[in-house]
N, C-alpha and C positions, 0 to 999 in steps of 0.2 A: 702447496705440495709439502709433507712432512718430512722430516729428515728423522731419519734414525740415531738412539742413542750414539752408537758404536759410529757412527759417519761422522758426528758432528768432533769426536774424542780422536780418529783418522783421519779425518779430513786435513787439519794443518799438518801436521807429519806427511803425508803424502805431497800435500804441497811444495813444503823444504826441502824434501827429497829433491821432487823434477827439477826445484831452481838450483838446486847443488850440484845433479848433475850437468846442468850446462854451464857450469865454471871448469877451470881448470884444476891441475893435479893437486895444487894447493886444496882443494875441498874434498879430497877423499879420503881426508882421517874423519870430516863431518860426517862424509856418508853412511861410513864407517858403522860411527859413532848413532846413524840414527837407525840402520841394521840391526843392532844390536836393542836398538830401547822396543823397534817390532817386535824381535824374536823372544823377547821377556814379558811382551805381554802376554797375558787368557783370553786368549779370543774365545774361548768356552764359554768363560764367565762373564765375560762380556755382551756378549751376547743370550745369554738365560737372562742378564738385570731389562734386554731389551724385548723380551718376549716373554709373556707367563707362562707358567709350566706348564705342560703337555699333561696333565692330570685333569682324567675326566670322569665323572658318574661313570657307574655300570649298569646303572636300573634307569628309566623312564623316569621316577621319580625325584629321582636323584639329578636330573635334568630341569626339576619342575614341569614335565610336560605328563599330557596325556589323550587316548583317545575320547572322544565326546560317544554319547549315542551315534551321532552321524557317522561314526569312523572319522573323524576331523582330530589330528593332534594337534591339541591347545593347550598355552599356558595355563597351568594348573591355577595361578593366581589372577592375573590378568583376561585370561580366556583370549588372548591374540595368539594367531598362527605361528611360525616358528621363524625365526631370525636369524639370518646365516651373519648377517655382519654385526655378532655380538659385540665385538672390541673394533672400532674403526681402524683402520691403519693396520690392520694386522693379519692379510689374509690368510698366511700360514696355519696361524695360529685358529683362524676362523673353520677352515677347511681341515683340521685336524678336529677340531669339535663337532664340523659335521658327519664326519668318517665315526667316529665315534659312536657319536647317537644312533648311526646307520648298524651298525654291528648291533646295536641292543635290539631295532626293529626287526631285522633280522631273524633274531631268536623269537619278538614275538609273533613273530608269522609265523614260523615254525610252533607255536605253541599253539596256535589258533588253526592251524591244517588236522595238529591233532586233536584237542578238544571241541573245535564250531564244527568241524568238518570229518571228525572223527576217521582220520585218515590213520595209517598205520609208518613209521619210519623204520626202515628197512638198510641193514646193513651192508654197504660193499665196498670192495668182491665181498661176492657171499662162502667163499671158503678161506678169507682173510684171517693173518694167524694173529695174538694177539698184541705182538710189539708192531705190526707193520701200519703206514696211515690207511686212513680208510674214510667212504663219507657214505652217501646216503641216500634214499631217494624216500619217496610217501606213496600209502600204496591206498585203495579204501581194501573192506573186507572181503569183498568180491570181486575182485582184480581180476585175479587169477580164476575164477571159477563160474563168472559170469556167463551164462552160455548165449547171449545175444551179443552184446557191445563193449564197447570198451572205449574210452579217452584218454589220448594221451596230449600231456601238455609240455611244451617243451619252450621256454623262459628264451631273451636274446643275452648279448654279451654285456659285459662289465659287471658290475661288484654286485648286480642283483641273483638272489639264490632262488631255492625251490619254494612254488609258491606265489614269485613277488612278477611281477610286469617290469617296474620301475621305481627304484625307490625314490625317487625323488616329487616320485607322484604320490604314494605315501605320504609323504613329509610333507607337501605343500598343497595339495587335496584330499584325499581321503582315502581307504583302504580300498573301496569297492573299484576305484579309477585306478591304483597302482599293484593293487595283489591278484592272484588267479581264483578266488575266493567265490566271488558271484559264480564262475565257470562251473566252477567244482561242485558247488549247491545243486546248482540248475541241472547240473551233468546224475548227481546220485539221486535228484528228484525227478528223473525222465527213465531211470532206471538202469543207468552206465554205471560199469567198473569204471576205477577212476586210476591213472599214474601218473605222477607227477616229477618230473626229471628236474635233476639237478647237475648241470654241464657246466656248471661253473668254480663246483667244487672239484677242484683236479690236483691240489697238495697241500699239504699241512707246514705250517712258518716252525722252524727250532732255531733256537739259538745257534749260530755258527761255532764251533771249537774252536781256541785261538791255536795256530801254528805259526811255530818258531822255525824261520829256514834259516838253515845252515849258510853262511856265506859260501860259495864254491870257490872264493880263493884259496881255501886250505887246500883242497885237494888239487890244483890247478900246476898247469907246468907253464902258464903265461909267466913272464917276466913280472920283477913285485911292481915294478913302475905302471906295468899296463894295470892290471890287476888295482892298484890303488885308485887310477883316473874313473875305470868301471864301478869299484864299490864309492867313489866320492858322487860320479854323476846318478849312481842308484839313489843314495842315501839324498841329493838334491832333491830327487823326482819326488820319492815321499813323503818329505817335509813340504813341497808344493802341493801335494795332494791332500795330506791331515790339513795342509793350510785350508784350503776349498773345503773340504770336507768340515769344517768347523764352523766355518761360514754360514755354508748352505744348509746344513744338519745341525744346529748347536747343542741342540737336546738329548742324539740320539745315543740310547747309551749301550746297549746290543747289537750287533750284526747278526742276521737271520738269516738260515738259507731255505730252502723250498726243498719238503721231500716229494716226490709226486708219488698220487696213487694209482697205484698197479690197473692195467687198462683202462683205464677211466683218467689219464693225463692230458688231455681235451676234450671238448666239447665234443667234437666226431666222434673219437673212442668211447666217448660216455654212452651215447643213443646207439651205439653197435653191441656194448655190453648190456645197456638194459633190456635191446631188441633179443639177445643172445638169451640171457636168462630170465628175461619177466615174461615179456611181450610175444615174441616166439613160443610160449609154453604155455600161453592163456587160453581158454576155451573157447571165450568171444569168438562167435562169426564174421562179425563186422567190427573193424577195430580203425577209430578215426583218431587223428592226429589235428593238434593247433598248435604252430609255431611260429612264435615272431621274431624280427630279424636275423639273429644270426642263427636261431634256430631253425629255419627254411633251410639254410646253409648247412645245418647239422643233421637235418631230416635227408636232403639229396645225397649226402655221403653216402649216411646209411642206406638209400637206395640202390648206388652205382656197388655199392659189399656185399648187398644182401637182394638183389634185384627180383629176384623168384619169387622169395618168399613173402618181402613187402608187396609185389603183386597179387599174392595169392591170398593174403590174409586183412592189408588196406581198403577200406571200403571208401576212404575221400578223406584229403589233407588241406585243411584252410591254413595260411599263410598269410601272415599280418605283416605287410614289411617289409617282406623278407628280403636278404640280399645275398641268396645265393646267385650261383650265374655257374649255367649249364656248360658255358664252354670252358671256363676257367676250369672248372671241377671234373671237365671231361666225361660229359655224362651221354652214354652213347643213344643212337637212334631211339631203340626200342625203351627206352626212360624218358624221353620228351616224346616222345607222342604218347605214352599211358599218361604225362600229367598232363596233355592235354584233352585226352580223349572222354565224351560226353557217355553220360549216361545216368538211370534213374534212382534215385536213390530218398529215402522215407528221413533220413535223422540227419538233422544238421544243429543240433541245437548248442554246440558251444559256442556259435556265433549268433543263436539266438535269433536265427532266420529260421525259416520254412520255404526256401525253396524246390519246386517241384522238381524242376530241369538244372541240373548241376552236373560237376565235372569231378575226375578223380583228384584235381588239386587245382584249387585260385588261389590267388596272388590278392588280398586286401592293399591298396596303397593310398598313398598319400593323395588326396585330390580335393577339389572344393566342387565336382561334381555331384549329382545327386547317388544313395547308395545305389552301388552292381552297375551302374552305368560304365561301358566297358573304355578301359586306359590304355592306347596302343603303347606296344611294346616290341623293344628290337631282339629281343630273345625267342627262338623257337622252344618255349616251355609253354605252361600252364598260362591259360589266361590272367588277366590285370585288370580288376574293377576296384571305381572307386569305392573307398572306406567312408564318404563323405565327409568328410573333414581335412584339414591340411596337414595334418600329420600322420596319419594314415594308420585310422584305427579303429574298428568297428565298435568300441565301446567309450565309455566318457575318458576323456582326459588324454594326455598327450605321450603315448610310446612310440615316439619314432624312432627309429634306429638312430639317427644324432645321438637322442636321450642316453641311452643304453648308454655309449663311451663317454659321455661330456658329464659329469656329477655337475659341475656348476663349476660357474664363472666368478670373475671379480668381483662380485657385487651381490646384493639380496636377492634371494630367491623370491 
């Protein structure tokens, strides 16, 4: 087990401390005394000599990685996959590097929705002024005007955007297993409009303004004695707190806050505004939907807001995952039985089946039975057939809903 710089240079001080204080009165000018060589120390600085700087590439290259033919990201030099435990002993520091590289892939999915896949990104709100935040979604050029069909793809939760499955499946298999990319192809080669949601973009990070408070003893009609014990046990609290904060954070050098954007500040709001302004106003006849994990949950919303009209214009919603739940979200009668109710229908092709006999919405899940072989379930919704795999996914690679929240753990990817 390793010790850290900063433990090994605290550690005996902490120690002298506890035996001093279990002596008597006579040891409390020590204690005192060693009070005070804490509070002069840098725990900032001391802690930055114990971790290297949070400075990282902004390009892929800059990383030394890249994609192969296969869509596989390899060391540019060595040609091995990608290494989360760059520096041993330093998960922080490890998990901040992988965060990092995640934001660049990021962009390049977004550059490849536009250029491989010739999709369009699209500003919202669309009547956004121009200091207010704002994000986006991808549209192909026939969205809106397609008079047959239409796909809409709707991505599950955590730090992946428009476009992506999982980044992590990116990063440690390849593009076709962790982005929506194959879908998208297949979808404008069978002759779908295509929309691609992005529910995850819901605020933009600024810098925090720093504010000076006024102590409210000036204006106060408390006695000065009370009034001192209150500003002495404030002024404690936040010296213990910069303390922790210095610890746990040593690097951080900004405070950020979160502005959100205007109807589109979750995932729910997001699939109700683009149902509102894209999806609703599209020509498509038949307009199908894919959503995995928390996107099942983000599609029900917009069901139980928009009931009519996703009736009237849904032609069939596959579900990879998902982990909505009908009672929690209070979704009445006549919405569980339309997603379970059968009927016949010619296009299924973003799941890359052909079945004849389907339903207005299934539930793909997790199983190691063979595929569509049916998964009971305690829910009065949509049917549950296996995904044939154990993570419950009609295509290669592993998006389960775990996936989606957990980036990675202690150890190598």
């Amino acid at each position: 087990m390793s010790i850290s710089l900063s433990s090994l240079i605290l550690l005996p001080i902490w120690i002298n401390m506890a035996q001093i204080q279990q002596g008597g009165p006579d040891e409390k000018e020590k204690t005192t005394a060693l009070k005070d060589l804490l509070s002069r120390i840098d725990l900032d600085e001391l802690m930055k000599k114990d971790e290297p700087p949070l400075d990282f590439p902004d390009t892929l290259e800059g990383f030394e990685y890249a994609f192969n033919e296969k869509g596989q990201l390899r060391h540019i030099k060595t040609g091995e996959p990608f290494v989360f435990n760059y520096r041993e002993d330093l998960h922080r520091w490890n998990q901040k590097r992988y965060e990092a590289l995640g934001e660049i892939i990021t962009k390049y999915v977004y550059e490849l929705l536009e250029k491989d896949c010739n999709l369009k990104k699209i500003s919202i709100p669309v009547d956004a002024t121009e200091s207010e935040p704002k994000s986006f979604i991808f549209m192909s050029e026939d969205a809106l005007t397609n008079p047959q069909k239409l796909m809409v793809l709707i991505h599950g939760s955590g730090v992946v955007r428009a476009g992506q499955w999982a980044r992590r499946l990116i990063i440690n298999e390849d593009l076709d297993s962790g982005t929506q990319i194959p879908f998208i192809k297949r979808a404008v080669a069978e002759g779908y409009g295509v929309i691609v949601l992005n529910p995850n973009e819901n605020y933009i990070e600024v810098e925090k303004p720093k504010i000076h408070v006024q102590s409210s003893s000036d204006s106060s009609d408390e006695p000065a004695e009370k009034r001192e014990r209150k500003d002495k046990v404030s002024k404690e609290t936040k010296k213990r707190r910069d303390f922790y904060e210095k610890y746990r954070n040593p690097q951080r050098e900004k405070e950020m806050m979160q502005l959100y954007i205007r109807e589109n500040g979750s995932p729910e709001e997001h699939a109700i505004y683009v149902w509102d302004h894209f999806i609703a106003q599209a020509a498509a006849e038949n307009v199908f939907f894919v959503a995995h994990s928390y996107g099942g949950l983000a599609f029900v919303e917009l069901m139980i807001q928009r009931e009519a009209d996703v009736k009237n214009k849904v032609t069939a919603v596959a579900l990879t995952d998902s982990v909505h739940n009908v009672w929690h979200q209070e979704a009445g009668k006549t919405i569980r039985e339309w997603m379970r109710e059968f009927f016949l229908i010619e296009y299924l092709v973003a799941l890359q089946l052909t079945p004849e006999d389907c339903v207005n919405c299934c539930n793909w899940v997790s199983s190691s039975e063979p595929l569509d072989t049916s998964v009971e379930s305690m829910l009065p919704d949509c049917p549950r057939v296996s995904a044939d795999s154990p993570s419950g996914k009609p295509w290669k690679g592993d998006v389960s809903a775990e996936s989606d929240r957990v980036e990675c753990q202690n150890k190598q990817l």
